[in-house]
C-alpha positions in Angstrom: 7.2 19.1 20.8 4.9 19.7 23.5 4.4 18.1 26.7 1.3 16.3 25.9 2.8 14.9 22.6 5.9 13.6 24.5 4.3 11.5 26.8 2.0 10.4 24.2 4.6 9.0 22.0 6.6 7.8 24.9 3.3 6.1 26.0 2.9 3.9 22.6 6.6 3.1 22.7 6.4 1.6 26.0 3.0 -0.3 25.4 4.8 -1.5 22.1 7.9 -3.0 24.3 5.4 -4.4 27.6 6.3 -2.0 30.5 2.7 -0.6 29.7 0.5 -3.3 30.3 -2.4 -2.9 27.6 -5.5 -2.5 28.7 -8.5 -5.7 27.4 -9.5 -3.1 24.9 -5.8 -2.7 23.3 -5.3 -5.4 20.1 -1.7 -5.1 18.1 -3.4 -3.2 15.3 -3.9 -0.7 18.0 -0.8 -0.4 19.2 0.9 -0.5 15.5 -1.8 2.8 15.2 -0.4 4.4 18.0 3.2 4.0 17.1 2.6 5.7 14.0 0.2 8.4 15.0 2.0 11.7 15.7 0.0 12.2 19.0 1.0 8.4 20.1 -0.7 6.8 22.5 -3.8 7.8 24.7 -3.8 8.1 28.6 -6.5 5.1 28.9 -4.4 2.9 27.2 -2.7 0.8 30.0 -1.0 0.8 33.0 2.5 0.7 34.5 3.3 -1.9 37.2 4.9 -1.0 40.4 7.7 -3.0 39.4 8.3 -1.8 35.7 7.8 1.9 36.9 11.9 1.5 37.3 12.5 0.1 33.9 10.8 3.9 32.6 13.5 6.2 32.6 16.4 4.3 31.1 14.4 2.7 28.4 13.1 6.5 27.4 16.6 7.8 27.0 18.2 4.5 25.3 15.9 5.4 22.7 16.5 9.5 22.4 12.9 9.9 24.1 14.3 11.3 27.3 13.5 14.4 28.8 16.6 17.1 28.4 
């Protein structure tokens, strides 16, 4: 998997579970898209608060998504 793929993917799991805030543009259908897309989730999607940037790391390896 590249790197591009990877963040994409971890991008739609993390909108899915609220540490990426979606942007006014973003409806559930969306996000159900993006779970299911190969490529995941786009860059424009949403942002990260300050305080959720924390939360990142451990959620991404609790669910196998974490970087080797």
């Amino acid at each position: 998997m590249d790197q591009r793929t990877f963040w994409g993917i971890a991008r739609a799991h993390l909108l899915n579970v609220g540490i990426i805030r979606p942007g006014p543009h973003v409806t559930a259908i969306e996000i159900n898209v993006y779970l299911s897309s190969p490529t995941g989730a786009p860059v424009t999607v949403g942002k990260i608060t300050d305080p959720d940037k924390a939360d990142v790391p451990r959620f991404l390896n609790r669910y196998g998504l974490g970087s080797d």
